[in-house]
N, C-alpha and C positions, 0 to 999 in steps of 0.2 A: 512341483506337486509331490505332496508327502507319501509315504505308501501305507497302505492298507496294513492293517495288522496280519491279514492272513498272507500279504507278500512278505511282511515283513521277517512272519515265522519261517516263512518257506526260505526265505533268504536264508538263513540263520544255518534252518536243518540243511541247506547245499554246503555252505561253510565248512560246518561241521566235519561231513562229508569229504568234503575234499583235503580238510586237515587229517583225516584220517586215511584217505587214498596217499596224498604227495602231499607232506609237510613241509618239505623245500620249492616247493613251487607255490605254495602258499605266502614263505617268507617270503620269498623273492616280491611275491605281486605285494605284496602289506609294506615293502619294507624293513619290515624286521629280518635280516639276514642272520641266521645261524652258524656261527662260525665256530670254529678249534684252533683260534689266535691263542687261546691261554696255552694246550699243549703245546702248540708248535711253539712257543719262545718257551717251556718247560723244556722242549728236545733240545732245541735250540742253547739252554743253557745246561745241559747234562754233557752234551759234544763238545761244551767249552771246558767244560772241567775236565771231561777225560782228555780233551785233547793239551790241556796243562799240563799234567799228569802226566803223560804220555810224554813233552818238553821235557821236563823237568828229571823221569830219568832218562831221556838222552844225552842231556849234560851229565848227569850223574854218569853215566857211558862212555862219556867224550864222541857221541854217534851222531857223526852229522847230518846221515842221510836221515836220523830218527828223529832229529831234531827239524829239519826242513817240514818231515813229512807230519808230524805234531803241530806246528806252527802253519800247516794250511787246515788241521782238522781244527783248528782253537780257531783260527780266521769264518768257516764255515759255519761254525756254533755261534759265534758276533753276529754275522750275516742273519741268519737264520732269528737271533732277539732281536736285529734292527728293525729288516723287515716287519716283523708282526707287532711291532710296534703302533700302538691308533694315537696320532696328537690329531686332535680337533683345532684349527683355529678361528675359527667362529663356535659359539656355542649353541644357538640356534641353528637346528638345519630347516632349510628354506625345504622344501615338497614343491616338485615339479610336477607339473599337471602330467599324468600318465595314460594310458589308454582307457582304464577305469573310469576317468574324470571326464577326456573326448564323448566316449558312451554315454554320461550321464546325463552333459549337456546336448547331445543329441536327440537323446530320449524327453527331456523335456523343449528342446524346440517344434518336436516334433506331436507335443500334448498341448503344449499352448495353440499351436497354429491352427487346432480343432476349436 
């Protein structure tokens, strides 16, 4: 069963609404997740460089503790681009029926059956 224009408005203006109360609970329920993957492997690759740098003069030094302690901060800045790293391998995502959808078909077994 289709909805009425004036459900349809009211629907809209609650949307609205709550994209303006909780934007993250919006994405959440849509889908669309809002994330700071681009900073994090930006940090992610600033740590690696300082912590090159950081290497590089320890040998300059001959300092081996500074060179250990460099080569775990350059390991953590890898770490940090691997992880936030997105490979897709499928390129379509399949949408799994969610709570939304349970509701909807509720909602209309529940109008046919009248």
């Amino acid at each position: 069963m289709a909805l009425s224009d004036h459900e349809r408005k009211l629907l809209d203006e609650m949307e609205a609404a709550l994209e303006q109360e909780d934007p993250r609970l919006l994405s959440t329920l849509t889908g669309k997740a809002r994330t700071r993957q681009g900073s994090r492997a930006l940090l992610g690759l600033s740590i690696l460089v300082i912590g090159l740098l950081v290497l590089i003069s320890g040998l300059i030094a001959k300092a081996t503790a500074v060179g250990v302690i460099a080569f775990l901060i350059s390991l953590t800045g890898l770490i940090l681009i691997i992880t936030n790293i997105k490979v897709s391998s499928t390129p379509v995502r399949v949408k799994k029926p969610g709570w939304g959808n349970n509701l909807e078909q509720r909602w209309d077994r529940r109008n046919n059956d009248n």
